[in-house]
Structure formats: structure tokens, C-alpha cells
C-alpha positions in Angstrom: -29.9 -0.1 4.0 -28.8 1.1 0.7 -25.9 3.2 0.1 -24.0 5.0 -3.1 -20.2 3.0 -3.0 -18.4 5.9 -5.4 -15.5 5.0 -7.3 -12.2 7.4 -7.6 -9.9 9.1 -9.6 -5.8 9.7 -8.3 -4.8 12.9 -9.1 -1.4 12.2 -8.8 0.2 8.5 -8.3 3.8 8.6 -7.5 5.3 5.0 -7.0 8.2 5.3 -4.6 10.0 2.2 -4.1 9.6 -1.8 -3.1 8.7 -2.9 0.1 9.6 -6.1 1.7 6.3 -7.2 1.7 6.2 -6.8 -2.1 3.9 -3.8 -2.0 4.8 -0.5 -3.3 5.1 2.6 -1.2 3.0 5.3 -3.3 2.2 9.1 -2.7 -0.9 10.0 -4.2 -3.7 12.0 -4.2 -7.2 10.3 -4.3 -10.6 12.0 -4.9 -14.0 10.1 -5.2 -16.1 11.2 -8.4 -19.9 11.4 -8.8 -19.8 7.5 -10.6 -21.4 4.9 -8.3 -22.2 1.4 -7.7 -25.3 0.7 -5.9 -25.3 -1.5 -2.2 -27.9 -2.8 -0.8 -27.7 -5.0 2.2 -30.8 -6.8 4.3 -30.5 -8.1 7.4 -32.2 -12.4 6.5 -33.6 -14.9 8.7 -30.9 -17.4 7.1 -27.2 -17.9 8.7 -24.6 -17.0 6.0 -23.6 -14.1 3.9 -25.4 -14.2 0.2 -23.8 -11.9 -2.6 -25.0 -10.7 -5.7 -24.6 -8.7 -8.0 -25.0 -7.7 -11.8 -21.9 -9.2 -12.8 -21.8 -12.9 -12.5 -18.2 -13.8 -12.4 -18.0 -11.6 -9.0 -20.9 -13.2 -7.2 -18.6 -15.6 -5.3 -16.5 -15.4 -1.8 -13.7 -13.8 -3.7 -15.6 -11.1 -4.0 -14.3 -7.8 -1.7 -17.9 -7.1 -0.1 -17.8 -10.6 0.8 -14.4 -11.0 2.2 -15.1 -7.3 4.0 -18.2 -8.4 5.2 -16.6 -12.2 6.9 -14.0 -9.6 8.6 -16.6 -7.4 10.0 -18.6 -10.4 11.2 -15.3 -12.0 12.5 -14.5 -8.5 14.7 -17.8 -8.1 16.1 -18.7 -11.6 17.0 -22.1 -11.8 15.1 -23.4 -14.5 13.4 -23.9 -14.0 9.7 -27.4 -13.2 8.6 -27.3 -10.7 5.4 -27.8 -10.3 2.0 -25.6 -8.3 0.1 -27.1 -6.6 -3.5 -24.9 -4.7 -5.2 -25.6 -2.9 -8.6 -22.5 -2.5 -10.5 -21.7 0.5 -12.9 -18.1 1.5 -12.3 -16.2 -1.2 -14.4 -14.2 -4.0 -13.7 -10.3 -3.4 -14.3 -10.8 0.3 -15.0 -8.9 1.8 -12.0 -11.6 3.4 -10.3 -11.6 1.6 -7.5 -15.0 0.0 -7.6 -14.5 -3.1 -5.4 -12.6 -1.4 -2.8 -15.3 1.1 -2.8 -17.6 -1.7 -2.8 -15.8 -3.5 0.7 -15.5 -0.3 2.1 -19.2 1.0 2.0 -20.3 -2.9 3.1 -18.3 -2.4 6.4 -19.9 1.0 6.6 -23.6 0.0 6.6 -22.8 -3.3 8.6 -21.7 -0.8 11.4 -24.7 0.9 11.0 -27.3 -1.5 10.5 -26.0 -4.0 13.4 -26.0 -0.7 15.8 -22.0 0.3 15.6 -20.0 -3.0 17.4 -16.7 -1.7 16.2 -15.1 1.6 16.4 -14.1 3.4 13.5 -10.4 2.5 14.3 -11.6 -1.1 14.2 -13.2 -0.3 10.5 -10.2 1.5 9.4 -8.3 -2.2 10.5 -10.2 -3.9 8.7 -10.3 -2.1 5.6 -6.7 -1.7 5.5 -6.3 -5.5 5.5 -8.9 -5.9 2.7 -7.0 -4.1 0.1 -4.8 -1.4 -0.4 -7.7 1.5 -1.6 -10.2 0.2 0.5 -9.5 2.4 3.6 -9.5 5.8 1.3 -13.5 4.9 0.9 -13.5 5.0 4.6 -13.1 8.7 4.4 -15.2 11.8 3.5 -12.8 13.7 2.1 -10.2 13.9 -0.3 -7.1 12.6 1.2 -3.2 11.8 0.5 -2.3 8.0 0.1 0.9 7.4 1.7 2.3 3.6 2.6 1.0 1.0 0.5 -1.9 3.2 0.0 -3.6 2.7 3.7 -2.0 5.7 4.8 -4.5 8.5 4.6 -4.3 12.4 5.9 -7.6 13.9 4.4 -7.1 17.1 2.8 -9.7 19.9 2.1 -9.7 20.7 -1.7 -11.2 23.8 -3.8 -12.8 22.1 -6.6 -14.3 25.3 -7.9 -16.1 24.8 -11.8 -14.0 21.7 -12.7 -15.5 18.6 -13.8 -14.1 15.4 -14.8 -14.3 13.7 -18.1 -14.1 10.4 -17.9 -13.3 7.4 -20.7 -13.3 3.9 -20.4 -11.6 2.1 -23.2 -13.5 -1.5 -22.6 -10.6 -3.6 -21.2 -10.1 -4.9 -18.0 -6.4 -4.2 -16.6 -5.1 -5.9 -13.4 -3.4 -4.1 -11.0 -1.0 -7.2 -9.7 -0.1 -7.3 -13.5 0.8 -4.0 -13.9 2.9 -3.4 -10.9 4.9 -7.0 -12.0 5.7 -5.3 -14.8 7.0 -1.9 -13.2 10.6 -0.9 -12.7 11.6 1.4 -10.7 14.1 4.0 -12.3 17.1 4.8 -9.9 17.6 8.7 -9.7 13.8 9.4 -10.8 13.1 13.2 -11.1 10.0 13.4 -9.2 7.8 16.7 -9.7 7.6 18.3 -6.2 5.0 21.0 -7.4 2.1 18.7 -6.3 3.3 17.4 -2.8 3.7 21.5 -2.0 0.3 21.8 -3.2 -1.3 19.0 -1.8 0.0 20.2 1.5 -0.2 23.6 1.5 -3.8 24.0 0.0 -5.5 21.6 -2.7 -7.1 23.7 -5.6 -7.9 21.1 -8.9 -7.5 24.5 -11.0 -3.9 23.9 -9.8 -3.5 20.1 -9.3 -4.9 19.5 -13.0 -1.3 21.4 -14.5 0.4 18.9 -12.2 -1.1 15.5 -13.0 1.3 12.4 -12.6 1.1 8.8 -13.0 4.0 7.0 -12.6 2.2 3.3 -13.8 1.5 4.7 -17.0 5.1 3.6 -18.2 4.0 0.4 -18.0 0.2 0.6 -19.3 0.8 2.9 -22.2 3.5 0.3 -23.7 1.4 -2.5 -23.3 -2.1 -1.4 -23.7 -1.8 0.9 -26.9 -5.2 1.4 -26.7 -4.5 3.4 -23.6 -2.0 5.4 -25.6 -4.2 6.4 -28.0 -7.3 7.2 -25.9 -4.9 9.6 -23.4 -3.5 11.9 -26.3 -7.5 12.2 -27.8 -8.4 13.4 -24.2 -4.8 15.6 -23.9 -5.8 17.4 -27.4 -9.5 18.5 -26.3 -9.0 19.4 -22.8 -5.0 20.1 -22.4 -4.1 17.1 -19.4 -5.3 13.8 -19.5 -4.2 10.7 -17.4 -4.3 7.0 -16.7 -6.7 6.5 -13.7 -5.1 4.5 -10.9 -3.5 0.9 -12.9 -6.1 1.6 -15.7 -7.3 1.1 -18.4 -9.8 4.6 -17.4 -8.3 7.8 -18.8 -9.2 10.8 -16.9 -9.4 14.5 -17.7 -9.7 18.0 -15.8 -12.0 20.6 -17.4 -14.5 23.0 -16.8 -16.1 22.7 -20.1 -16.3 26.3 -20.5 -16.3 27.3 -24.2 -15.6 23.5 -24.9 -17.7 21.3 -27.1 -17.2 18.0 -26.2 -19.8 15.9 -29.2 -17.3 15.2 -31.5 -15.0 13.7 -29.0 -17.5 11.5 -27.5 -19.2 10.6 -30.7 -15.7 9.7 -32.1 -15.1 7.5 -28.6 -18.5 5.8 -28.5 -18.1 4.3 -31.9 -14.7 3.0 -30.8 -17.2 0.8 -27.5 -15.2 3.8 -25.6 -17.6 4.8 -22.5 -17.9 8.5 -22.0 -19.2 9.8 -19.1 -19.0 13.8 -17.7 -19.0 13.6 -13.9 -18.3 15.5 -10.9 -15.7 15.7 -7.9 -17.2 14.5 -4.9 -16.7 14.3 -1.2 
């Protein structure tokens, strides 16, 4: 069975406060984009679960897919037999999501190709305990990321002409890092606009006036990369943002009356990856 695993952009990312666990409670709003790995997975006369990929520093048992796909095995009570082939094209560190997306779309097809064991309440479990994103992937929709991030209410949103630009500067940012670094500001002044928004109605003509990020405190001052490649996006399209715990930038637009080649001709000879993409659910 071979599947698209998209990758994602948060519209807003508000970090709350500290758990006790060490996690972060966040309120955000996550929506896949038309940007996708590739998964591929064969059922194989051979006990075991075999990975590969593109990328050869995440062909191990470290990997998500694998670590979803030993859960799923686990739940159901089957014996392993599959091979997992997974083309990557969303990048590593970039904020996008790409191996969450990746665990959450192996769980899917598992289900699917070993005739639906476990209930989707079982998937959902199981996702949640992968990572923190994973369980949004579960979903068809848009959807507002409460808890840790496991927390989902899908949301229907009018995307109407907008598309997304998206830039990736190169780097590879890790979320662990990023959050070790955050502080939390006692008293924070916290936009309200888009929780009303989210709730009441989701338009991206609206949403894209209201974009939040509360990580890129930390990621702008360390990364000045980061820094420079959000303003270049701010000045063409007029709101730009850090996706997720980076290093991706992000922006809104329609692209009406907008020329974007000297932007992306600028990027590209700085190695910055351009790509024009879609909202997707």
C-alpha cells in the first residue's frame, strides 16, 4: 500500500506553561500543506520490520515509522512481517512535521492492510504515545492542538485563494533544543483574536492577520539565519512565521498581483528551498 504522509504548517503556536511531565501545554492551530513524503509498505515473507528510506541516518529503530509500527504490532498481536519504504522530501529539523507525519500514516495503512485489528481510538493511543504531532496526522481536517499537542478538536476552515509560500533555510533545528531554551514570561499578553476565530469559524484570509509563534523568541536569537529569512518573506507578502520549532518560514498569500521571482531567485542562491504549495485536508 502506498500512501502521501503530508507535512504541516501551525498557524498559530501559543506555548502556555510547564507541565510536570516536562512537556509544554500549547494552543495551536495545525493545517497539513500539499508537501509530502512518500510510504510505501509491503506485507514480506520474513519476520521483522525493515525500514528504509532516502535518508540514511534515519534508516534505524529510532526511526518514528519504526517505533509506530512495533506499537501497532504490539496492540494487535501480529507478528512482524513488513517492509517499510519511505521517500523523504519534507526536511529533517524544518518544523513541518515530517516524521510524525511519517508514524502516523504507517499506523494508518498497517490498519488497513492487516484488515483493521484496532479501533481508531486504539490508533489515536498509540499515536499520542509516539510523539506529540503525531495524532494531528491522524485527522482529516484542520484541527486545534490543545495539551501537549495530542489534544485535537478538528475544525472546518475556509481556505478560499490562499496559498502557502514556503522557505527552508537548510538547517536542521531540534525541537527538545528549542523548548530547553524557552522561558516562559509571567503576565504574557496573549492575542485572543485567533482562539475567537479558531472557534467561531476558521477563514486563513482571517487567521493570516493573526499569525503567532511563541518559539520564535528563542529561534530568531539563536538561528539569525531564521531572522533574516522571516523579515524577506514579511516584506513580499505582509506576515511571515517560523513553522512549528523551525528552522521553515511560512507565508500566507494569494499571489494575486504578486511576483514572486526575485524573492525565490534571491533565496535559492542563499541553498534557501522555495516551494509554493497548497492548504490541504
Amino acid at each position: 500500500m502506498i500512501e502521501k504522509s503530508y507535512a504541516k504548517i501551525n498557524l498559530f503556536l501559543y506555548v502556555l506553561n510547564k507541565r510536570q511531565d516536562g512537556y509544554h501545554n500549547i494552543y495551536s492551530l495545525m493545517h497539513k500543506i500539499d508537501f509530502y513524503d512518500v510510504i510505501e509498505i509491503k506485507k514480506t515473507d520474513d519476520f521483522g520490520i525493515k525500514i528504509n528510506t532516502n535518508i540514511e541516518d534515519i534508516n534505524n529503530n529510532s526511526n518514528l515509522s519504526y517505533r509506530a509500527a512495533e506499537r501497532f504490532f504490539a496492540m494487535a498481536q501480529i507478528k512482524p512481517q513488513v517492509s517499510i519504504d519511505i521517500k523523504k522530501n519534507i526536511p529533517l529539523g524544518a518544523g513541518l512535521g515530517g516524521g510524525s507525519s511519517n508514524a502516523a500514516y504507517t499506523i494508518k495503512i498497517l490498519n488497513k492492510l492487516f484488515d483493521n485489528p484496532l479501533n481508531s481510538g486504539q490508533l489515536i493511543d498509540i499515536a499520542a504515545d509516539i510523539g506529540s504531532d503525531v495524532a494531528f496526522f491522524m485527522h482529516n481536517k484542520a484541527a486545534i492542538a490543545t495539551g501537549r499537542g495530542e489534544k485535537l478538536e478538528e475544525i472546518e476552515c475556509t481556505k478560499g485563494n490562499n496559498k502557502v509560500f514556503l522557505a527552508f533555510p537548510g538547517i536542521h533545528i531540534s525541537t527538545a533544543y528549542v523548548y530547553s531554551k524557552f522561558l516562559l514570561t509571567k503576565g504574557l499578553a496573549i492575542n485572543k483574536m485567533p482562539f475567537t476565530v479558531a472557534k467561531e469559524g476558521c477563514s486563513i484570509d482571517t487567521i493570516k492577520n493573526h499569525l503567532h509563534n511563541s518559539l520564535e523568541s528563542v529561534v530568531m536569537e539563536e538561528f539569525k539565519v531564521v531572522g533574516r529569512l522571516k523579515t524577506l518573506l514579511n516584506q513580499q507578502f505582509g506576515n511571515a512565521l517560523l513553522c512549528g520549532s523551525g528552522s521553515s518560514v511560512f507565508s500566507i498569500t494569494n499571489l494575486e498581483g504578486v511576483s514572486t521571482e526575485l524573492l525565490e531567485n534571491t533565496l535559492k542562491s542563499d541553498g534557501v528551498l522555495c516551494r509554493i504549495t497548497n492548504l490541504v485536508d
